[in-house]
C-alpha positions in Angstrom: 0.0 0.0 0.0 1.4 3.4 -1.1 1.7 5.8 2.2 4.4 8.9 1.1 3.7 10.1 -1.9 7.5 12.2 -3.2 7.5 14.6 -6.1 9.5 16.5 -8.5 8.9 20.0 -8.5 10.2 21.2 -12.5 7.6 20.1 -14.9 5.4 18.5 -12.2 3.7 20.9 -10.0 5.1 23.8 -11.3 6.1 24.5 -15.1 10.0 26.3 -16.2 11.5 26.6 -19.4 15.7 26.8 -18.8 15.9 28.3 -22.7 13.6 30.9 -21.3 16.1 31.4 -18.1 19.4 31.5 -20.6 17.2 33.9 -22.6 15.8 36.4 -19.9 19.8 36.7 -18.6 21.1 36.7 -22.0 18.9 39.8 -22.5 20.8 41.7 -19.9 24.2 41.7 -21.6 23.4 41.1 -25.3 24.2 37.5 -25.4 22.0 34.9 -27.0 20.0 32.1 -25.0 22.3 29.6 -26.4 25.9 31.5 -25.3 24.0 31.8 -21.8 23.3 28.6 -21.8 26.8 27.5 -22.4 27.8 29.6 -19.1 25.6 28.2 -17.2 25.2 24.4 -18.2 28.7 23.8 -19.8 30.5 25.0 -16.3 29.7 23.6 -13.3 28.3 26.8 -12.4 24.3 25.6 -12.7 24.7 22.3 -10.8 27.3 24.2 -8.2 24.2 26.6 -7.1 21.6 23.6 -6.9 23.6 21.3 -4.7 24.4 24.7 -2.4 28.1 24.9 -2.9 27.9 28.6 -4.2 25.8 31.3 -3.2 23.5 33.6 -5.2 26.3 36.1 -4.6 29.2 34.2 -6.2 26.5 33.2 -8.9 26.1 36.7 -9.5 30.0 37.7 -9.7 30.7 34.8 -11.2 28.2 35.8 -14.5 29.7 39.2 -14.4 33.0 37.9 -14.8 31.8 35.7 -17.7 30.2 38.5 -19.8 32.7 40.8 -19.0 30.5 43.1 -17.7 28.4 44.4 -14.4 24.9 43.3 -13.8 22.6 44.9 -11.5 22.2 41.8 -8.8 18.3 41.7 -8.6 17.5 42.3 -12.2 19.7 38.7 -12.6 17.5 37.1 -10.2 14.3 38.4 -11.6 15.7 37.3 -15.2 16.5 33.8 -13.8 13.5 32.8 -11.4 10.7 34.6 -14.2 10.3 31.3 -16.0 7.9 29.4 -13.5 3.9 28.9 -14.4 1.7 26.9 -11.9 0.4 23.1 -13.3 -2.9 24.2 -12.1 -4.4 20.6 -13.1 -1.7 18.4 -10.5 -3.6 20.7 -7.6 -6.4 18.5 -7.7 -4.6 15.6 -7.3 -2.6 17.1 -4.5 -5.4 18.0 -2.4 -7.5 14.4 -2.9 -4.1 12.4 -1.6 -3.6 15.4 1.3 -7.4 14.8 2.2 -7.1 10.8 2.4 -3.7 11.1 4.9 -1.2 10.5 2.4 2.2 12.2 3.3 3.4 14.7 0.4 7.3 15.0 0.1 9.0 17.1 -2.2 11.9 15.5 -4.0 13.8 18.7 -6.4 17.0 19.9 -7.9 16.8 23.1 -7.8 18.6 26.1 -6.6 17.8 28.2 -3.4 16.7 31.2 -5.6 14.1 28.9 -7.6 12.8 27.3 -4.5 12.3 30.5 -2.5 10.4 32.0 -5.7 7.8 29.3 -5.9 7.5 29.2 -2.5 6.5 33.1 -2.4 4.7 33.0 -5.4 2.5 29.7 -5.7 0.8 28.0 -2.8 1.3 23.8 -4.2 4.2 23.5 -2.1 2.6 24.7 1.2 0.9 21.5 0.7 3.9 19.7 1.4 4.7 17.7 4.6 8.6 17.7 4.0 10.9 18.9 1.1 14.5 17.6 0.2 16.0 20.0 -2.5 19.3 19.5 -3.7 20.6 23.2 -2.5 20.3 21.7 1.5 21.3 18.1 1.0 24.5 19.3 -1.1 23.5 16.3 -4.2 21.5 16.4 -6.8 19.7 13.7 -8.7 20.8 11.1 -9.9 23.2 11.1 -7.4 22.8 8.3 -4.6 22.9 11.4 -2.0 19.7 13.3 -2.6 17.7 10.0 -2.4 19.1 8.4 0.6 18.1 11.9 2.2 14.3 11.0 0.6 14.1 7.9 2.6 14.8 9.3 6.2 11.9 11.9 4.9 9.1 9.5 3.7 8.7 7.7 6.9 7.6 4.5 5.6 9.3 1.2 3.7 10.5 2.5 0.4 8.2 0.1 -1.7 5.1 2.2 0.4 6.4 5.1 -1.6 5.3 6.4 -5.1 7.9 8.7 -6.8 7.0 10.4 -9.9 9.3 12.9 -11.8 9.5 14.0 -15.5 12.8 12.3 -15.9 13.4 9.0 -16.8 16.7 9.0 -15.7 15.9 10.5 -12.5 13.2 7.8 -11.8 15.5 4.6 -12.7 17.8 5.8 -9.9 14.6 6.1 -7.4 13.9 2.6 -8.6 17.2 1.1 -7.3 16.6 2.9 -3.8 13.6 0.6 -3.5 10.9 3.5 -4.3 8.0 2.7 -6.4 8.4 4.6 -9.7 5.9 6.7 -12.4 7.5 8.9 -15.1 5.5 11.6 -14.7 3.9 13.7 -18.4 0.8 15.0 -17.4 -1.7 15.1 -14.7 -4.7 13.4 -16.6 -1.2 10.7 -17.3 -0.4 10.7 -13.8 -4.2 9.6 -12.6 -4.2 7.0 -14.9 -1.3 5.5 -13.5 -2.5 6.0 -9.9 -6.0 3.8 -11.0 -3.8 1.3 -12.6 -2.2 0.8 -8.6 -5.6 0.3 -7.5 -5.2 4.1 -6.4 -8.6 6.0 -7.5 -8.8 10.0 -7.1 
């Protein structure tokens, strides 16, 4: 019997769009989404500020130094954290597991800037009984870290836990901690695969 529910927060509950990130910050020193992206995703820069090892200002100084240029700190910030839209539909579904004494856990790489804008901004993860993101465990997904610090939050056997996340990749690797697995596409996806575990919203 599935107790702990643990999801992914980019693409599940909330929607982001990283070209739109690279793009917005590109804007701000005449650089195009793709030479942005390069700075960010080629470097260790972007996976350095998710597992906490930098802070947003070294992020900041460390951009500036690779456009050659000064950037005013919050305008960077508001370029990088504008790219979220709420998955109204996965609310729902959210709510209907809260109600029935499920326990919500929030399993997400993602950077203390992103989580502290959809935090502010969106209510689905007030919804949440417990969060591990990558910025306070210091490991991101795949990497065994981040889901050995899932288990101690799920309070229950692994196999009574249903992990969903739009990555394959990142769900394989829940898979060999013992979690039970969905890749996640879409809400309307996601309650089918609930009904097929005998799980009806």
């Amino acid at each position: 019997m599935i107790r702990t529910f643990l999801f992914d927060m980019g693409n599940v509950l909330v929607h982001f769009s990283h070209k739109k990130m690279c793009a917005q910050i590109g804007s701000l020193c005449d650089l195009s989404a793709q030479q942005m992206g390069d700075i960010l995703f080629k470097t260790d820069l972007q996976n350095d500020f998710e597992r906490g090892h930098i802070t947003e200002q070294q992020v900041h100084a460390q951009i500036e130094t690779a456009v050659g240029q000064p950037l005013d700190f919050d305008g960077l910030f508001r370029a990088c954290c504008e790219i979220f839209e709420p998955n109204h539909s996965i609310i729902p579904i959210l709510d209907t597991l809260k109600s029935r004494g499920h326990r919500l856990v929030l399993l997400s790489n993602t950077s203390i800037s992103h989580y502290r804008y959809v935090k502010k901004n969106y209510d689905v993860l007030q919804r949440f009984d417990d969060v591990v993101v990558s910025f306070e465990v210091g490991a991101i997904k795949p990497e065994d870290a981040i889901y050995r610090a899932a288990l101690e939050k799920i309070q229950c056997e692994p196999q009574e836990c249903l992990y969903t996340d739009d990555i394959p990749e990142y769900v394989k690797q829940g898979r060999r901690h013992g979690l039970e697995t969905e890749v996640f596409t879409t809400s309307e996806r996601f309650i089918e695969q609930l009904s097929e575990r005998q799980i009806e919203l």
